[in-house]
matplotlib code that plots the C-alpha trace (Angstrom):
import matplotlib.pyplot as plt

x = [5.3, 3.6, 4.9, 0.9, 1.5, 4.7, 3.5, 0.5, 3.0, 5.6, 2.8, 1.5, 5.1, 5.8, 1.9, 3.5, 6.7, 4.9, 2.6, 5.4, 7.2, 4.2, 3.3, 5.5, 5.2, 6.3, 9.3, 8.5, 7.6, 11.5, 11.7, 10.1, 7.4, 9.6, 12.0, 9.1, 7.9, 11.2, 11.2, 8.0, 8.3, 5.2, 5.3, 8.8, 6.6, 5.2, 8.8, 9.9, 7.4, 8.9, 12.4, 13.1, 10.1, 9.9, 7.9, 10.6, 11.9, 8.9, 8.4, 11.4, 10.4, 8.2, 5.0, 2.4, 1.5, -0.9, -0.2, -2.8, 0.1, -1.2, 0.7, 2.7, 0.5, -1.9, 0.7, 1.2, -2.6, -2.0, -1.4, 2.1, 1.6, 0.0, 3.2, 5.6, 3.4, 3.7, 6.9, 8.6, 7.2, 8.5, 5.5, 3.2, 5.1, 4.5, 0.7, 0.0, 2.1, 1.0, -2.7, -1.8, -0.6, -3.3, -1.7, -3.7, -3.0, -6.0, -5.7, -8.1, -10.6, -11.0, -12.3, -16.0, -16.0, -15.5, -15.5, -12.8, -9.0, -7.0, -3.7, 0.1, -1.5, -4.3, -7.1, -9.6, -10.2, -12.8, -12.6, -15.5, -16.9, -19.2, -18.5, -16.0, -12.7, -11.8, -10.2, -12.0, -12.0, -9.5, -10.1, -8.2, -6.3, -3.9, -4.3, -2.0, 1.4, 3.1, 6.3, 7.9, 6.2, 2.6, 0.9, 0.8, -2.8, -1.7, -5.1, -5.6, -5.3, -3.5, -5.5, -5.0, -6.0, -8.7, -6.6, -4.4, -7.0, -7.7, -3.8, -3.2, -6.4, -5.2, -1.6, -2.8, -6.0, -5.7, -5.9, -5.1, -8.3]
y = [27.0, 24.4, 21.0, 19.7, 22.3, 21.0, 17.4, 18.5, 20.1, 17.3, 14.7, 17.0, 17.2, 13.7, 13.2, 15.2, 13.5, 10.3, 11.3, 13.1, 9.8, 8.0, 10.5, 8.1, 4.7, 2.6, 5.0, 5.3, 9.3, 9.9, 7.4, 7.3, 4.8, 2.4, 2.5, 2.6, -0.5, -2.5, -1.0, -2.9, -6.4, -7.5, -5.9, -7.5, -9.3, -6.0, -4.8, -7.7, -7.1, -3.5, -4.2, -3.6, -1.8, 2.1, 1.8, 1.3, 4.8, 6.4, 5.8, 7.4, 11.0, 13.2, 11.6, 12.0, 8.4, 6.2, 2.4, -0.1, -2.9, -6.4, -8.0, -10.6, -13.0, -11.5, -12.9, -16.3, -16.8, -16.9, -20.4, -20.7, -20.5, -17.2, -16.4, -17.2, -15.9, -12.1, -12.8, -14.0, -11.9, -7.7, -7.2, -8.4, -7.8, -4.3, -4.2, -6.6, -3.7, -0.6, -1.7, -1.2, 2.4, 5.4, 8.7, 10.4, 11.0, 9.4, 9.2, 7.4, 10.3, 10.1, 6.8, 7.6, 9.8, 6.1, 6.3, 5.2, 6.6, 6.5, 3.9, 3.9, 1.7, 4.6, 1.6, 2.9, 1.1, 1.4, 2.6, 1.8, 1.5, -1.2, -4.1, -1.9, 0.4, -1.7, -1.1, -3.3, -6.8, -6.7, -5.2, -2.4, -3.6, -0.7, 3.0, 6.3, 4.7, 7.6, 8.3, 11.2, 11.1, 9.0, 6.6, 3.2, 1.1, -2.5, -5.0, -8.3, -9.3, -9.0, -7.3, -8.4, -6.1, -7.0, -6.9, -9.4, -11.8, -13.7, -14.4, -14.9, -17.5, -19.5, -19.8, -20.7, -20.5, -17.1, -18.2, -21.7, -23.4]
z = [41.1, 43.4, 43.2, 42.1, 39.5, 38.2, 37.8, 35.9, 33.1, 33.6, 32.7, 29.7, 28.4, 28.5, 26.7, 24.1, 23.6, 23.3, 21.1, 18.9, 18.7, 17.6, 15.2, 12.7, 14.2, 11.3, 10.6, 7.5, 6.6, 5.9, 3.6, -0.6, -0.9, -2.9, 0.6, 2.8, 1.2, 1.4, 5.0, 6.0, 7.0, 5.2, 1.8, 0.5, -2.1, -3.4, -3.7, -5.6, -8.4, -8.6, -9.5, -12.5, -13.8, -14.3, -11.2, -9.4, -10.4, -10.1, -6.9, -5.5, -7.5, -6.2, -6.5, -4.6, -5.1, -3.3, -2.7, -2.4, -1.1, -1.1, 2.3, 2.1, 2.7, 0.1, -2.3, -0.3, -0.7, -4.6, -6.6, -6.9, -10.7, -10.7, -8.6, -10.8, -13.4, -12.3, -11.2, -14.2, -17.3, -16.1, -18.1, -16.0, -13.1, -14.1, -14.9, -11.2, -9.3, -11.4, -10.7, -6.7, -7.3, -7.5, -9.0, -6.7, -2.8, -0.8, 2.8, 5.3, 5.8, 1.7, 2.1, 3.0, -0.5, -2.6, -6.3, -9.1, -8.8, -11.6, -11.2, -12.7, -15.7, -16.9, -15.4, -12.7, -9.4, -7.3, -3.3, -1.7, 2.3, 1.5, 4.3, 5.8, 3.4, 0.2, -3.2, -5.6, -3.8, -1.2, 2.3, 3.7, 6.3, 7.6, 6.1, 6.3, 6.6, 5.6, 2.9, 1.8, -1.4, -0.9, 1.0, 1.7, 2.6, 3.4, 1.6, 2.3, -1.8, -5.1, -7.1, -11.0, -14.2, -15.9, -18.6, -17.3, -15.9, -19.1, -19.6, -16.0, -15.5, -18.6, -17.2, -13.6, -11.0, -9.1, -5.8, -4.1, -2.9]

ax = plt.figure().add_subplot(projection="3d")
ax.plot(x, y, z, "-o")
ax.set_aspect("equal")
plt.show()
């Protein structure tokens, strides 16, 4: 074999390795969702309104799951009252977070399809390409991070049940102005 020959497949193997070790690049596809998410250095808030719920349980099964994961600065960008709010009541820590998780498996490519998925609480949210990939008012900011049982789409926003709003609005403003 010529040595012009040889570089040609030396450079296509190392192509490959590289692109094998980016096939993962948050490290993340080993790990469940729940893991993945503690893993990540800007979804720690996300993981806090998980403990103790059954969420926290559920995802570590089998799933598949989809999270919608508000960054943290999606929950830095809410009035500390609303804060505390989720964060105090389990309830409502539980209805916040459960409203981020779609019991369906949408990936990146699904996006263009829009339409209502189903969350952990039996309420709908909407996916949409209007203005570029969202879920209800929050943008999509980083899609496919992948776990051994789901996915994770970071957003720019906390997204609060409609069901919660009312009680959430009386105990605090949403967002800081």
């Amino acid at each position: 074999m010529g040595s012009k020959r040889f570089a040609q497949l030396a450079a296509l193997a190392a192509i490959g390795a590289s692109l094998a070790c980016n096939s993962d690049p948050f490290g993340t596809e080993d790990l469940t969702l729940l893991e993945a998410l503690r893993s990540l250095t800007n979804t720690t808030s996300l993981a806090s309104a998980l403990e103790g719920t059954i969420l926290e349980t559920s995802l570590q099964d089998e799933g598949p799951f989809t999270v919608f994961a508000p960054t943290d600065d999606a929950f830095a960008a809410l009035a500390a009252s609303t804060r505390d709010t989720i964060f105090a009541d389990p309830a409502v820590a539980f209805q916040v977070a459960g409203y981020h998780i779609s019991v369906v498996l949408v990936f990146s490519n699904d996006f263009d399809v829009g339409g209502q998925l189903l969350t952990a609480t039996r309420q709908t949210i909407t996916l949409s390409t209007s203005g570029g990939p969202r879920i209800e008012n929050a943008a999509i900011l980083q899609t496919d991070i992948g776990a051994s049982n789901g996915v994770i789409h970071l957003i720019d926003r906390v997204l609060i049940p409609p069901t919660l709003q009312g009680q959430i609005l009386l105990a605090a403003p949403l967002h800081r102005d």
